[in-house]
C-alpha positions, 0 to 999 in steps of 0.5 A: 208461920206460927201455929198452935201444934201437937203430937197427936198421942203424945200427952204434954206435946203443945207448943207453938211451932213454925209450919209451913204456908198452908198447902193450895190442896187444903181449898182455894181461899187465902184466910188470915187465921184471927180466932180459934175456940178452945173446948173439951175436944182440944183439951183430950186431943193435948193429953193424947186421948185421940187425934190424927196428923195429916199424912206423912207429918208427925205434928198436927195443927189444931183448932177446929174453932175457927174465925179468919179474915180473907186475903185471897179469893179467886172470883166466883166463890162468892168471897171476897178480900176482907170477908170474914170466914169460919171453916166446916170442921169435917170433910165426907170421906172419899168413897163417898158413903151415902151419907157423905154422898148427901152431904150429911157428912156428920152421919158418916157411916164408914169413919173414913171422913177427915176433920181439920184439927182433929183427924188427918187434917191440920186445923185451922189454929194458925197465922194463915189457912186455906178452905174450900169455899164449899166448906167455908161460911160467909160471918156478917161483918156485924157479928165481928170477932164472935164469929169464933162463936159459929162453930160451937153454935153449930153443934147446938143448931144441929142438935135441936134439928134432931130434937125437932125431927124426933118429936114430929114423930108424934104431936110435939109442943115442948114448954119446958127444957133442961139444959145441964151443963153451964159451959159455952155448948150447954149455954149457947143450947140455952140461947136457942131454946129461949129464942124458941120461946121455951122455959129454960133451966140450966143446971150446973154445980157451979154456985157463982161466978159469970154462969148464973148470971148469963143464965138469969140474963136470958131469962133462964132459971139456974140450978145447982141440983136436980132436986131443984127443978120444980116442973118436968121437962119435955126437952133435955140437953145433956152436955156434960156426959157424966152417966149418973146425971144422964141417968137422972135426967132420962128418967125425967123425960114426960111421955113423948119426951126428947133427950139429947145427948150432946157432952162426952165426959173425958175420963174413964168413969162408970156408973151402976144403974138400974137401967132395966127400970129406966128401959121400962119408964122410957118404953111405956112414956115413948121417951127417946134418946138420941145423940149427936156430934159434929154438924153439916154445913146448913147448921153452921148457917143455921149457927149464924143467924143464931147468933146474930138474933142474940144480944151482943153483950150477952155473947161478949160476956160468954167469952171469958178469956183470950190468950195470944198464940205466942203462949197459947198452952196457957189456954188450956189450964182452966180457970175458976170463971172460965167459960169460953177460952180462945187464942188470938192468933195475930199476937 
């Protein structure tokens, strides 16, 4: 069968390759692989940032994006031929440490878990995969192909769990957030807070172009810079990872105020601050600062009934862009208007 594969380490090594049928070991459930989502993290695993291979292959499957249909599942696990599915991304490590063993395994604290499409397990970017139904998650057939949305809604569902969690340290009723970064995690992070009821301002230096207009269709209101926010915000989710605008943005935070570190910026960079100021400003407001990866599989859940609250044409519209897995390198060359970008693994 075909498969979007690489050679992790190796920079240029994307290619479509024939793999074989996915191992019995990889879960009991058959799935027809529909949709995968690419993101930034595909985009460092191609260049040979970082990634592993399963044990004993050289090449590696990606796509931790995932939405397939069912075609085999023994009774009992709650699937059936035909359902749609998408796949949790990481495995606990098999000591287990006593994260792991909670099933918080996006808190693991050895580093010993295993990812599909990531580290030391093929993804789910290929013509057919196998998922432990633990680790599978039932996609209502209304949510059809968006399904593909799930696991990028996941990281912004954990994400405000954290930011809830770290508010209830103290009287917390946030009005205003700050999302900055307009690309799928920073707009779907949007999504939530105005199902929140919050005011939203999304700030990207994109001036045109689907971006604006998606954010002013939620009711959100888009920046093109800093200087433009006229209110201060209680919430800010940072999803772009350069440090300079981290920086700015922390030093915005209210007292009490919650910034949530959600982007990492893909190349080398630094940045001079005074940081013995902002430690001062974050200290004396009681602002904190916390950050967040992955997700367990109640946000994927939780990522589900997200998406099904929202509008239909406004998901549609995130989707800017599907490429066939017969030439899928092409998605990872980015277009101007290129917001979320999947590969079509039936052509």
């Amino acid at each position: 069968m075909r498969a979007m594969t690489i050679t992790p380490g190796q920079a240029g090594s994307a290619t479509v390759d024939e793999v074989p049928e996915p191992p019995a070991a990889d879960g009991s459930i058959l799935v027809e692989g529909l949709l995968t989502g690419i993101c930034g993290t595909d985009l460092e695993m191609v260049s040979g940032v970082f990634g592993s291979g399963r044990y004993g292959s050289e090449r590696l499957v990606l796509g931790h994006e995932s939405l397939g249909r069912v075609l085999e599942a023994p009774e009992g696990t709650g699937f059936a031929a035909g359902d749609l599915v998408a796949g949790v991304v990481r495995r606990p490590d098999p000591v287990p440490c006593p994260a792991c063993a909670r099933g918080e395994w996006d808190f693991c604290r050895n580093g010993r878990y295993t990812e599909r499409g990531l580290k030391e397990m093929d993804g789910y970017g290929s013509e057919r995969w196998r998922v432990d139904p633990y680790f599978a998650v039932p996609v209502p057939a209304e949510l059809g192909e968006l399904g593909v949305l799930v696991e990028p809604a996941s990281i912004l569902t954990k994400a405000w769990e954290q930011i809830d969690q770290v508010g209830a340290r103290s009287w917390f009723a946030p009005q205003h957030v700050l999302v900055t970064g307009a690309g799928p995690i920073g707009l779907l992070a949007a999504v939530i807070a105005r199902q929140r009821g919050y005011d939203v301002h999304v700030l990207d230096r994109v001036e045109d172009g689907p971006k604006p207009e998606l954010v002013r269709a939620l009711g959100g209101t888009y920046l093109t810079d800093l200087a433009q926010l006229d209110v201060v915000p209680d919430v800010v989710i940072e999803a772009t990872g350069v440090g300079q605008l981290v920086y700015d943005c922390a030093a915005l935070l209210p007292p009490a105020g919650v910034m949530c570190l959600a982007g990492i910026h893909p190349g080398p960079a630094s940045v001079d601050v005074q940081l013995d100021a902002l430690v001062r400003q974050l200290v004396v407001r009681n602002a904190a600062l916390v950050g967040t990866v992955n997700a367990g599989k109640r946000h994927y859940v939780d990522a589900v009934d997200v998406l099904l609250a929202a509008d239909r044409d406004w998901l549609c519209r995130l989707v800017t862009r599907t490429v066939p897995l017969s030439c899928w390198p092409d998605a990872l060359q980015r277009e101007p208007d290129d917001i979320k970008v999947v590969v079509d693994l039936r052509r």
